[in-house]
PLY file of the C-alpha trace (Angstrom):
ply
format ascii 1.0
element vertex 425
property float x
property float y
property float z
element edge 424
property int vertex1
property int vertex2
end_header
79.45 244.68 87.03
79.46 248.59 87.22
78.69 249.84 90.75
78.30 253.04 92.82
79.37 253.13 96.26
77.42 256.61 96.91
78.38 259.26 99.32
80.61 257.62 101.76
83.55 259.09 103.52
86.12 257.46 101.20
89.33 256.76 103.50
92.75 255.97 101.71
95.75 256.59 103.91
97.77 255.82 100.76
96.71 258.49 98.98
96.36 260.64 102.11
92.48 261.36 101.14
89.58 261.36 103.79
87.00 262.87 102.15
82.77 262.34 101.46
83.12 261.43 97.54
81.53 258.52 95.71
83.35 255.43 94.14
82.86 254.41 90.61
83.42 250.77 89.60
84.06 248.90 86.15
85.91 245.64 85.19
86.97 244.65 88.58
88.63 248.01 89.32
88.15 251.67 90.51
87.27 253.25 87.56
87.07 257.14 89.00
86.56 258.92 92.48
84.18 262.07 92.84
82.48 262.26 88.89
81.49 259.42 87.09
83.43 258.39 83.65
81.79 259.53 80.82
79.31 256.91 79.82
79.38 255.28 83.29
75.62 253.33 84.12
75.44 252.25 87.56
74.20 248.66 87.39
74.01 248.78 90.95
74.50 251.16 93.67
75.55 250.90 97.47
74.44 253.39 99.69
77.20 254.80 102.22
76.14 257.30 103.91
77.84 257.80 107.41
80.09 254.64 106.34
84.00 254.08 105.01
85.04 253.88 102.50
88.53 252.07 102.81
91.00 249.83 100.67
90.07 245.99 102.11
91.91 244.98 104.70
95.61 243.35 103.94
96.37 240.59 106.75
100.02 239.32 107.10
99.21 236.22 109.24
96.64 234.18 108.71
96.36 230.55 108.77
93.87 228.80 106.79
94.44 225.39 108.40
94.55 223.97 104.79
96.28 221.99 103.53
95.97 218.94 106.61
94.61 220.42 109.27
90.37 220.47 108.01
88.96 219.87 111.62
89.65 223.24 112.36
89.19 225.03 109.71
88.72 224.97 105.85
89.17 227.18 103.35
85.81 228.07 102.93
84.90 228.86 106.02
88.06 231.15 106.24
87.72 232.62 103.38
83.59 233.34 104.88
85.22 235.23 108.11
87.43 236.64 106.16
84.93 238.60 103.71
83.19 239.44 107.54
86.18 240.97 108.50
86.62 242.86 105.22
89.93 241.53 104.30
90.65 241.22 100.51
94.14 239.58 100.56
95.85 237.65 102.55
99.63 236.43 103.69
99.90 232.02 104.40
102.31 230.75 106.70
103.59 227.99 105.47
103.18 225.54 108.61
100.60 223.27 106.88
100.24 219.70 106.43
102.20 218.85 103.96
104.44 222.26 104.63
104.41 224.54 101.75
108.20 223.83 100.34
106.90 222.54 96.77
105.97 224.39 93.57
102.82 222.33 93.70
101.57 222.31 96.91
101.67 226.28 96.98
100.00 225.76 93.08
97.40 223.70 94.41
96.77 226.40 97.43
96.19 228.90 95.11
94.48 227.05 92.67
91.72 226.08 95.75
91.73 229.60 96.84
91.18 231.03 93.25
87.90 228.59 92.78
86.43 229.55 95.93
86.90 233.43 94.47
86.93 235.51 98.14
90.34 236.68 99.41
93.51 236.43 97.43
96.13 234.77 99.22
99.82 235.36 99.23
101.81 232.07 100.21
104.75 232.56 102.33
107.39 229.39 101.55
109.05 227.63 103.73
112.70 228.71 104.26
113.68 224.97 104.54
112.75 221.52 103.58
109.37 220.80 105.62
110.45 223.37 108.30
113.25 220.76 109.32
115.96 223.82 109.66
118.09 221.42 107.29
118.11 221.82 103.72
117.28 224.89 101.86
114.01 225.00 99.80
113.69 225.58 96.52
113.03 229.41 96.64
113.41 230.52 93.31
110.65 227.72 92.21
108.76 228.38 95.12
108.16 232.84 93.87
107.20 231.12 90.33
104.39 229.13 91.69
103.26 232.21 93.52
105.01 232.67 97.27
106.11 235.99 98.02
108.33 235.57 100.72
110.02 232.68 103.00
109.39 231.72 106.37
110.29 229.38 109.25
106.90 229.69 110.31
107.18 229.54 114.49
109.69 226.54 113.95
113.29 228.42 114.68
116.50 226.93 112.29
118.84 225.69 115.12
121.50 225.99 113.14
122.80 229.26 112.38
125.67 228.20 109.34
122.07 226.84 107.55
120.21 230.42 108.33
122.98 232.27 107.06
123.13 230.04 103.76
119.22 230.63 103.31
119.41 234.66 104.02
122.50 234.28 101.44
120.16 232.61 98.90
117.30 234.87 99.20
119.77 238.06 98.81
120.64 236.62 95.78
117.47 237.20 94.44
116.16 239.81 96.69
113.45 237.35 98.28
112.29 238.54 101.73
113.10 236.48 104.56
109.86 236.94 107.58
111.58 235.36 110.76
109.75 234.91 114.15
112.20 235.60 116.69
112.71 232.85 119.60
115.80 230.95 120.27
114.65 227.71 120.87
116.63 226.66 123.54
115.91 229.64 125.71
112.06 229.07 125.23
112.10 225.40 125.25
108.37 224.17 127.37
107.73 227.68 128.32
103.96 228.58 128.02
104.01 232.00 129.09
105.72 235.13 129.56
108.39 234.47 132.82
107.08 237.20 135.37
104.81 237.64 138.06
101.69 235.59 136.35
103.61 232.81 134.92
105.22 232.36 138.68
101.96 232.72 140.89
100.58 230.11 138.16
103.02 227.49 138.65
103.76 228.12 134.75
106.79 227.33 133.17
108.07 231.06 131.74
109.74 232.18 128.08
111.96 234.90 128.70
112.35 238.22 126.86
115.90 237.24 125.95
114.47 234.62 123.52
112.74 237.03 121.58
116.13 239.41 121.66
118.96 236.60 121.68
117.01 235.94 117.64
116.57 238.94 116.46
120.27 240.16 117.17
121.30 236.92 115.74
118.65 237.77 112.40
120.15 241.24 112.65
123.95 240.30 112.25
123.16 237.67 109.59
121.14 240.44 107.75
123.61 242.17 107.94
126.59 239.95 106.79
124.44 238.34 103.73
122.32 241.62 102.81
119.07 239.67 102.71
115.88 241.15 103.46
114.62 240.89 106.54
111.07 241.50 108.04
110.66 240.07 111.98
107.25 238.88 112.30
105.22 238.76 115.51
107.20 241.22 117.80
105.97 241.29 121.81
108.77 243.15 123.18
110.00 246.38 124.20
113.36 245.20 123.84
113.10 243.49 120.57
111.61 246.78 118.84
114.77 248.77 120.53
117.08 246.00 119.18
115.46 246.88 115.43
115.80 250.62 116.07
118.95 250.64 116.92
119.68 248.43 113.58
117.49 250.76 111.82
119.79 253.84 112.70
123.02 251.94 111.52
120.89 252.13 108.38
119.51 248.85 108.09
116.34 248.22 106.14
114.53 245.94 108.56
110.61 245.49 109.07
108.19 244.33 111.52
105.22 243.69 112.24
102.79 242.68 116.31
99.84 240.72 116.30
96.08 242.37 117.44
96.33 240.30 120.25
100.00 241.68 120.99
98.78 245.10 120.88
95.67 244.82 123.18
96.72 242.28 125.60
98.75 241.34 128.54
99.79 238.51 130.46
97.51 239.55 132.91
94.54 238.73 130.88
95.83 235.48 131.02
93.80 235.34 134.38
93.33 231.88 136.01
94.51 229.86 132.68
92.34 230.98 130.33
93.78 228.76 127.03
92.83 231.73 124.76
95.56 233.48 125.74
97.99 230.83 125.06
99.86 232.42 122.29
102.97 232.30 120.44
104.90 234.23 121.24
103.47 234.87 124.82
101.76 237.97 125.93
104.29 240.11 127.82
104.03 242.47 130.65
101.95 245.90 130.58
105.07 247.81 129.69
105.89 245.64 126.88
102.46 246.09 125.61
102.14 250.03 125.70
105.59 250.09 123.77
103.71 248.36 120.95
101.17 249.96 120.46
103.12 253.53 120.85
105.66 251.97 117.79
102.70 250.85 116.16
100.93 254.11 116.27
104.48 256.55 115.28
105.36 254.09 112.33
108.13 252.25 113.91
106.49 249.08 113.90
105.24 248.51 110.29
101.98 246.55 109.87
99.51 245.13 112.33
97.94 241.15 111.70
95.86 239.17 113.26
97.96 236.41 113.75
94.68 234.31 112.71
95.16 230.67 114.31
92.04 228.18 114.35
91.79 225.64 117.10
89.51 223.23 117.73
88.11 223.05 121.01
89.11 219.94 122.27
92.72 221.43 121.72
91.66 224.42 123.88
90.04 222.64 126.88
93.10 221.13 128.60
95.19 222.59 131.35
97.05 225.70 129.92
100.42 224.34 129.47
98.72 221.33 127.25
96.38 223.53 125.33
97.58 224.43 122.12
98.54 228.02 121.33
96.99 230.36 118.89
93.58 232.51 118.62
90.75 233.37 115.57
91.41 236.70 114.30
90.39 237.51 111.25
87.01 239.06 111.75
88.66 240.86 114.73
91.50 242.58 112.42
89.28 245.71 111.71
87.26 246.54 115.40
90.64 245.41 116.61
92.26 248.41 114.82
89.25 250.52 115.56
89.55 250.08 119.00
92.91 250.61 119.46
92.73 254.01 117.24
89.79 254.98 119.41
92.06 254.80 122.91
94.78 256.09 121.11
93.29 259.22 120.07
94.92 258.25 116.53
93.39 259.50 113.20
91.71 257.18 111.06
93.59 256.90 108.33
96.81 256.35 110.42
95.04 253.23 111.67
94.06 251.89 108.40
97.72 252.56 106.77
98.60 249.71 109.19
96.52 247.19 107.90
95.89 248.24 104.73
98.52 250.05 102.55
101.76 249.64 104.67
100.87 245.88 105.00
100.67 245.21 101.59
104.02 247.43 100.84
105.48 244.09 103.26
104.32 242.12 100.75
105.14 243.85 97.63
102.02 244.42 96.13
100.82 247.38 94.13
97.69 246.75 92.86
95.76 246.14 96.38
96.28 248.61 99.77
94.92 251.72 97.70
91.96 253.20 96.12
94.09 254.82 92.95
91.97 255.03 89.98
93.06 252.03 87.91
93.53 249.56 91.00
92.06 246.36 92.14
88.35 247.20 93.38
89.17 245.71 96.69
87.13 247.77 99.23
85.99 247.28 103.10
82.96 249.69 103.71
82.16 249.49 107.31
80.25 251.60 110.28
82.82 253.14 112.64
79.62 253.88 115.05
77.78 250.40 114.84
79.15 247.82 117.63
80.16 244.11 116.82
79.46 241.67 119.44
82.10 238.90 119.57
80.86 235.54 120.38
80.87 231.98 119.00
77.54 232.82 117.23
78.83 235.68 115.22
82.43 234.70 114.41
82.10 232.82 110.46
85.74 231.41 111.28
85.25 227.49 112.22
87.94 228.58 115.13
85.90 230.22 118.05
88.97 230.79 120.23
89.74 234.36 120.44
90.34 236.71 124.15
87.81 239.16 122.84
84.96 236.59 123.20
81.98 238.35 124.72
82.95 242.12 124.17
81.48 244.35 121.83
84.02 246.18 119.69
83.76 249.29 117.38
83.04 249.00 113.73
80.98 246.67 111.64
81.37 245.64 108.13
78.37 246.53 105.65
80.21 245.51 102.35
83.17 243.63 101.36
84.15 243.60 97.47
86.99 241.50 96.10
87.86 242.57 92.28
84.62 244.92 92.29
82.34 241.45 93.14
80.40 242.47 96.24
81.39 239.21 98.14
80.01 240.12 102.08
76.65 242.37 102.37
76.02 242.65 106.52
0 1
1 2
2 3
3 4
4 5
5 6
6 7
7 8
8 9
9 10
10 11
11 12
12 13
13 14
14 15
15 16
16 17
17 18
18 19
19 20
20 21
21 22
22 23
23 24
24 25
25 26
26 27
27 28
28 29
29 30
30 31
31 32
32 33
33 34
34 35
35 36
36 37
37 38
38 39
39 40
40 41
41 42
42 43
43 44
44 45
45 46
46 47
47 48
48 49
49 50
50 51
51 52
52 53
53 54
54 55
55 56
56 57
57 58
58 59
59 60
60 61
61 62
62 63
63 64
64 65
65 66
66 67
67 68
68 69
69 70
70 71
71 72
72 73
73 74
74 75
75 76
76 77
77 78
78 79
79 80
80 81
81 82
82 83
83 84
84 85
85 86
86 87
87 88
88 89
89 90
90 91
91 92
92 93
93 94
94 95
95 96
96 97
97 98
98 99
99 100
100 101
101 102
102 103
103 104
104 105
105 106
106 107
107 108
108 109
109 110
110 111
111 112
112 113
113 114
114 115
115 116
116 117
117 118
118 119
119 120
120 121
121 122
122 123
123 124
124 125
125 126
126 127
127 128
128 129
129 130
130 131
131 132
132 133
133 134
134 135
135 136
136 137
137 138
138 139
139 140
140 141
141 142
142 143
143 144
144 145
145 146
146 147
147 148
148 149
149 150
150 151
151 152
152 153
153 154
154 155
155 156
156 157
157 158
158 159
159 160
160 161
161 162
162 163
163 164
164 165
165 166
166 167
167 168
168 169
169 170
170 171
171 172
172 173
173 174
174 175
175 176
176 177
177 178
178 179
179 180
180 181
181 182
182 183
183 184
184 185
185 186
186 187
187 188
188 189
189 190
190 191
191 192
192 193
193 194
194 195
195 196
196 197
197 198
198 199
199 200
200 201
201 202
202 203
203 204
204 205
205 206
206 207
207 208
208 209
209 210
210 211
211 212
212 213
213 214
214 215
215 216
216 217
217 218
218 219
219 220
220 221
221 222
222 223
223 224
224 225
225 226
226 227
227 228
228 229
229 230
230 231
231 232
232 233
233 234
234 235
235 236
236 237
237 238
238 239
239 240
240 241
241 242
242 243
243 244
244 245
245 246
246 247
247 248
248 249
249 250
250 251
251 252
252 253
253 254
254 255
255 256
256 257
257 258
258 259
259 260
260 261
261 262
262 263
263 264
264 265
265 266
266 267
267 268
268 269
269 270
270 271
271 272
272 273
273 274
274 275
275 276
276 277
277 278
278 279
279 280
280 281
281 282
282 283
283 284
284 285
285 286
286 287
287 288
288 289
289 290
290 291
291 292
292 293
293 294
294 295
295 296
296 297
297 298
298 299
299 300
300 301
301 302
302 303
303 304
304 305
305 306
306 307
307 308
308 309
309 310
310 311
311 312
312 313
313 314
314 315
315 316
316 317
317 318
318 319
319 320
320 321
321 322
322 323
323 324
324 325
325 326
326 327
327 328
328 329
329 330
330 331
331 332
332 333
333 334
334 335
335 336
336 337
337 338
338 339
339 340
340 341
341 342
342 343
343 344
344 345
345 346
346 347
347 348
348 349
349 350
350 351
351 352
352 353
353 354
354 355
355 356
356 357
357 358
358 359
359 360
360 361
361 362
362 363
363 364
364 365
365 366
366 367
367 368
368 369
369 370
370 371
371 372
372 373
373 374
374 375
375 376
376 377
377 378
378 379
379 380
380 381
381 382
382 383
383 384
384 385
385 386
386 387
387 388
388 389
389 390
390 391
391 392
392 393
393 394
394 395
395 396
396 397
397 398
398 399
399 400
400 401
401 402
402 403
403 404
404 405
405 406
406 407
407 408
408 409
409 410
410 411
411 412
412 413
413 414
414 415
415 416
416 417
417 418
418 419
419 420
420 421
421 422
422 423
423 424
């Protein structure tokens, strides 16, 4: 289908454009900005005045809960919140059920994904045989059947001789290795961060030295193998000073924080309130306002939202039997908004976070942009309409998020995947 997007403030940080121009569509991609082609019929056209224009959104973290885990979530109802949150493509941890360490299980996934014709997804492999921290997985078989990077998931590799081996088998062929930092031992039945909230709650704490006892031990393996490393999840002060400093000894290392990471506290934890049991825990204010400051100057890479359905019987015990994790993908954009708004950060400097420098993490060149010639994956949203967060609203079978009952800045109008309008709100 040919179609207009008309008079909207096209946003592209890759491109460094912010300007009112229309969008021209054909065959799935962006055929021209500003004139139409020669010959170019609008079969249909969106109207977008006082909207954005903007690549869709690129999410590095989100769990669909399939394969094995269907009471909390499917694939089609992700893949629904997903086109509400106007993100085109996205990243799969590979903690399902069975774990994603065969050809054909991440085949099948993206077989599923491709019926249901929403997002695209990018599988992340497992480093090791079903997360075990054991035996290496097949990676080379794993990038044929379509994963674009490995992963331990939030399940650490005890053994440091078998992360070395797998850092020296992914340098080999320049894989990229994502690695949540926690050393196991040092966070072992911890729930939340260990200070002043975690102690007045009778919680049992995770240290910040379990976030930066990994990531020096990532760092030195890095650099002894030469693999390429990204370190998912960050939530510390520390830990982003421990990947500067790396940085200026000129290694190439990545990372990305979570929304929640960037917006929360332990504090909001409040009197056990299970949505803000997270992995990795939310840290202390100062922790916090370091993120979001690397975030906003480029230091920290990418911003996800760490998307994590749980059912609600799972979220209704005591804290420290709850189970971690909270719905984010319809919060990745007002999430972004919101944090640009109290930032005093432009635009398009928010959007290069979720949108082109995310899918540069990924190594994709054909979504993150609004090029002439490139996927017609597109997010137009309101930056001055408000979305109300609540169980009613949120498409995501998961209705545990922090944010419920706030209204947040932005609101998706229309989400096209491939030039298919796929979300009209």
């Amino acid at each position: 289908m040919k179609i207009r997007i008309a008079n909207g403030r096209v946003v592209d940080p890759a491109r460094q454009t912010d300007r009112v121009q229309d969008v021209f569509i054909a065959e799935g991609k962006i055929a021209a900005l500003g004139e139409a082609p020669a010959g170019f019929a609008a079969e249909r056209t969106l109207e977008a005045d006082g909207l954005i224009v903007a690549p869709g959104l690129i999410d590095l973290a989100a769990r669909l809960r399939e394969p094995g885990f269907e009471y909390r979530a499917t694939l089609e109802s992700e893949m629904e919140a997903a086109m509400a949150g106007g993100v085109t493509s996205v990243a799969i941890p590979p903690d399902t059920d069975p774990v994603l360490d065969e050809p054909g299980l991440v085949e099948m996934l993206c077989y599923r994904a491709k019926k249901l014709n929403r997002a695209h997804i990018y599988p992340i492999g497992a480093l090791t045989i079903a997360l075990g921290g054991e035996r290496l997985s097949e990676m080379a078989e794993l990038v044929e059947a379509g994963c674009v990077a490995f992963s331990q998931a939030n399940v650490p590799i005890v053994d440091n001789m078998v992360l070395m081996r797998a850092m020296q088998y992914a340098a080999t062929f320049d894989f990229r290795v994502w690695l949540q930092p926690v050393a196991p031992f040092l966070a072992r039945n911890g729930f939340a961060h260990n200070g002043e909230v975690a102690n007045r709650l009778g919680l049992p704490g995770i240290p910040v030295a379990a976030e930066t006892v990994a990531i020096f031990t990532y760092l030195q393996l890095a650099r002894a193998t030469g693999a390429r490393l990204h370190i998912t999840r960050l939530s510390s002060a520390e830990g982003l000073a421990l990947i500067e400093q790396a940085r200026a000894e000129g290694m190439d290392v990545t990372c990305d924080i979570s929304i929640n990471h960037l917006h929360l506290c332990d504090r909001d934890i409040g009197y056990f309130n299970t949505h803000c049991h997270l992995v990795p825990p939310l840290r202390d204010q100062d922790d916090r306002d370091a993120l979001a400051r690397g975030l906003a100057e480029g230091r920290i890479n990418a911003l996800c939202s760490d998307h994590t359905p749980v059912d609600d019987d799972s979220k209704l015990k005591p804290f420290s039997e709850s189970e971690a994790g909270a719905t984010g993908l319809e919060l990745l954009l007002p999430l972004t908004l919101k944090w640009a708004e109290e930032s005093g950060l432009p635009l398009s400097t928010a959007l290069a976070r979720v949108t082109s420098d995310a899918a540069r993490l990924i190594g994709i060149t054909k979504a993150g942009h609004l090029a002439p010639g490139a996927r017609a994956d597109i997010c137009v949203f309101d930056p001055a309409a408000r979305t109300a967060i609540n169980r009613n609203s949120l498409k995501s079978q998961g209705k545990n998020t922090p944010f419920l009952g706030l209204e947040l800045p932005g609101k998706v109008r229309y989400t096209l995947v491939e030039g298919q309008l796929m979300f009209e709100g």
